[in-house]
N, C-alpha and C positions, 0 to 999 in steps of 0.2 A: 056458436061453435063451442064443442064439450070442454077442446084443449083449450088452457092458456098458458106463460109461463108459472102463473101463481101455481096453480095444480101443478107444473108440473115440480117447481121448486118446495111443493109441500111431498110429493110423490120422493123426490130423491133423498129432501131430510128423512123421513121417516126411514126409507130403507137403510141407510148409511147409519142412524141411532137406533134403530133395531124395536125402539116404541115412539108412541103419541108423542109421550110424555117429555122424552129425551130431545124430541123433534122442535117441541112448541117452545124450549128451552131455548135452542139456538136459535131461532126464529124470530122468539122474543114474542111468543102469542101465547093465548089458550090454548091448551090440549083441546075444547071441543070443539075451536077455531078451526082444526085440523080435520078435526073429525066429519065437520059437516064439509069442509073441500073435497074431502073424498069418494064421503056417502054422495055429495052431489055430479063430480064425474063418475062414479060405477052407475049411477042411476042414466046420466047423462051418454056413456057409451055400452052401458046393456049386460056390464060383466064385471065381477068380482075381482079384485086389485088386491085384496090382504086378505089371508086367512089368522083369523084372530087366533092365536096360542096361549092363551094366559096374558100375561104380561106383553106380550109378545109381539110383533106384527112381522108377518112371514111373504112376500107377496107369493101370488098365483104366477101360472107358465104367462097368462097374458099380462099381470105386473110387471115380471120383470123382460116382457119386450117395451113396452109401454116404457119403463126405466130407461132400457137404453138408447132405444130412440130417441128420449123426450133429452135425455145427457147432452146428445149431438145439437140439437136446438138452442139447449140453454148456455153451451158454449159460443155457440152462431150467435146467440142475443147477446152473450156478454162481450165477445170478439167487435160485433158493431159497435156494441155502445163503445167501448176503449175507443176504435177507429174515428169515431164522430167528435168524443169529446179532444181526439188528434190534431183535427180536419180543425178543429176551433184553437186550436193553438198555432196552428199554420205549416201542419206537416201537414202533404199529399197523401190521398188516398192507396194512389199509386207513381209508382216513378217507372217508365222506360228508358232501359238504357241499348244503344247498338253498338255492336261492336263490329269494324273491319274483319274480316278473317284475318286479315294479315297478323290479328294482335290475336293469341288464343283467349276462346271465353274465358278459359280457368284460371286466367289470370285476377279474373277483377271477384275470385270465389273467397281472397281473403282480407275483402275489402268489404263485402258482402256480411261474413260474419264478423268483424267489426262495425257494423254497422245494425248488426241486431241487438247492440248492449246500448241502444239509444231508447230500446221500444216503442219506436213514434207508432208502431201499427201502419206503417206504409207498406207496400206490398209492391215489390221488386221483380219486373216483367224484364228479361233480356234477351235479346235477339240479334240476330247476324246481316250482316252486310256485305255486298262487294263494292269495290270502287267508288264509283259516283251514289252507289246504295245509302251511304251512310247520310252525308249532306241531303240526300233526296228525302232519308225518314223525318231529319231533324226540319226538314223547309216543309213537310207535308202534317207532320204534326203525327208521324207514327213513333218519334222520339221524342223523349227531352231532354236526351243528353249521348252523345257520340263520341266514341271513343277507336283511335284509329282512323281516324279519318284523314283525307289529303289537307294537307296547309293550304290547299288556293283555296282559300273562302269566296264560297259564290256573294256575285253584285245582290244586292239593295239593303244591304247593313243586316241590323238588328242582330248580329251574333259574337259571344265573346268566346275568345278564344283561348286556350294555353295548350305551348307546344308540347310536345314529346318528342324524344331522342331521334333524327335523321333516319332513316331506312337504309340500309346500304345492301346490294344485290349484286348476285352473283348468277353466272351463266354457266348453267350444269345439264349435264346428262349423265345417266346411266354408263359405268363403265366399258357397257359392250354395245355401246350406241355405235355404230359406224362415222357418227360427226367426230367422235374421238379421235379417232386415226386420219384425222382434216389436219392442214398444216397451221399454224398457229401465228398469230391472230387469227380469229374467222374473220372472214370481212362477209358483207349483207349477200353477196351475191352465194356463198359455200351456204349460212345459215337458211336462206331463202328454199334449199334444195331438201331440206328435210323439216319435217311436221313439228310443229311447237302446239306445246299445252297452253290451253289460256282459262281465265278465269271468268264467267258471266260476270258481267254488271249486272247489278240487282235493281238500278231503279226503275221507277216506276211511272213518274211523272216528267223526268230531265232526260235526254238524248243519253245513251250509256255511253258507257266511253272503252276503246280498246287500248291497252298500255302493251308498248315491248314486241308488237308485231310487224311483221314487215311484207307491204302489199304485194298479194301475190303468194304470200306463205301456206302450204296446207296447217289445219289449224286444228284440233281437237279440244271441248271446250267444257271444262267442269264446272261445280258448281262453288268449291271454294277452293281458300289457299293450299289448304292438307290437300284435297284432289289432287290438285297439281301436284303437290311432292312426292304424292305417291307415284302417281302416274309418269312422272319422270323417271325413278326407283325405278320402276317396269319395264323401263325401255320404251314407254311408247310415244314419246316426242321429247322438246330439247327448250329451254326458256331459261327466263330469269328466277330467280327465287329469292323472298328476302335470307339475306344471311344468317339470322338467328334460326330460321326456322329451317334450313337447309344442314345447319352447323354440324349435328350431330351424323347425319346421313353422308357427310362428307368425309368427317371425322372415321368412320365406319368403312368407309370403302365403298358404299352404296351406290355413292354420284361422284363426278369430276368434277371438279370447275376446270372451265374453261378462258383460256384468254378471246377477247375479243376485238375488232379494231377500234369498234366507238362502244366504249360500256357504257354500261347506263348510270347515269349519275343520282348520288345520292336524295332520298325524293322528303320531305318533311313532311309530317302529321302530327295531327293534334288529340287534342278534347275539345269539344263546343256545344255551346246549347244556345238555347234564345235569351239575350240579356235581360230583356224584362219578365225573366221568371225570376219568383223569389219566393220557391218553396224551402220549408227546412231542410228538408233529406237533399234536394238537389245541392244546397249548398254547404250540407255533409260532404256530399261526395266532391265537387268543385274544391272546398278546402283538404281534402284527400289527395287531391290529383296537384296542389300546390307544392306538396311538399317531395325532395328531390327525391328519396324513397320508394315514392308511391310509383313517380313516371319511371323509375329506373326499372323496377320488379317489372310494369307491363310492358317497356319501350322493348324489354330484353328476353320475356316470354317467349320458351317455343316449347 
């Protein structure tokens, strides 16, 4: 093969110091060191790389593609090697984190860029959840770390946990819902008579699990927590909603709350992952999520 990175690390000195000369300097070679690298890939791929100018070295149209392709590469080889001599320090190559909808992704975006003043070279994969979704990625190994998740920790051990702020919820509709003008409390048999929003459970490998509905309900059914709230906003069914993420749209005029006969009692979540992991970055962020700071900004995200 004509390419390798040497060619192509002689190819980009040259162009960037403008001769041989200046090239084999930073390089720390001979200038004819250089010289036959090049004569040996122009001969090797059939075409002319440098128009000589005097002093000078000018590349051709097919140099300077050749340049910046060959850039893209030799950033890709320098990017690995960082990553590998990472990997031998005991930062992960990658880390996944899930997040509940309940909790917005943008919450954990400024935890994220404090976490890139570490440079471990770990590379930050996040992704969403519903319900039982989140415990479901962390037990299947599409996680390694959950955040938003319910407090019941599934049976057979192996995960450690730490909580975050209670959940507390509210029972709303659209102001021109017709449940509005129900006598107050509702009780199950008034709410039963009109359509509630629900959210898919996302797992995969565990039975899903349905919250907050009541058999016999018609049921219209999104795909995360914002669906829902939108979808309520619109008038087109009636449920629970966490609080924080309702607050504003209440605030607004958007939704009601509603009194109910039995509310729904306050639900706990956490953070967890598998205790016998013990990558660097996971317990970056593990010691992130310790401090009261960290859980308040995402218990209280909306």
């Amino acid at each position: 093969m004509p390419l390798s990175l040497d060619a192509l690390q002689t190819l980009d000195a040259i162009a960037r110091n403008g001769s041989f000369a200046r090239a084999a300097a930073e390089l720390h070679r001979v200038p004819s060191a250089l010289t036959y690298t090049i004569q040996q890939l122009e001969s090797d791929l059939g075409l002319t790389l440098f128009d000589r100018e005097g002093r000078r070295a000018v590349l051709t149209a097919a140099g300077h593609e050749l340049l910046n392709e060959g850039r893209i590469l030799l950033k890709v080889a320098a990017d690995l090697e960082c990553r590998i001599q990472q990997v031998a320090k005991g930062w992960e190559t990658e880390l996944r984190i899930a997040f509940d909808t309940i909790t917005p992704l943008r919450s954990l975006f400024g935890l994220i860029q404090r976490f890139e003043s570490q440079r471990s070279g770990t590379r930050i994969r996040l992704s969403t959840e519903v319900l039982g979704g989140t415990w479901d990625a962390l037990m299947a190994g599409r996680a390694d770390l959950i955040v938003g998740a319910s407090a019941e920790v599934p049976s057979g051990g192996g995960y450690a946990v730490l909580p975050l702020m209670p959940l507390q919820w509210v029972f709303a509709a659209a102001p021109s819902h017709p449940i509005v003008g129900e006598q107050q409390p509702l009780t199950e048999a008034v709410i039963t008579r009109y359509r509630a929003i629900s959210v898919a459970d996302s797992s995969r490998n565990t039975p899903p699990r349905t919250v907050g509905l009541i058999s016999g309900q018609d049921v219209l059914t999104v795909a995360t927590m914002s669906d829902k709230l939108e979808a309520q906003i619109a008038g087109l069914g009636v449920g629970y909603l966490p609080l924080h993420l309702a607050a504003a749209a209440l605030g607004e005029g958007k939704l009601v709350a509603l009194s109910v006969l039995f509310p729904r009692a306050d639900t706990g979540r956490c953070v967890a992952w598998r205790a016998n992991r013990t990558g660097k970055a996971l317990r970056w962020f593990i010691h992130e999520f310790e401090k009261p700071e960290t859980v308040a900004a995402i218990s209280n995200a909306s």
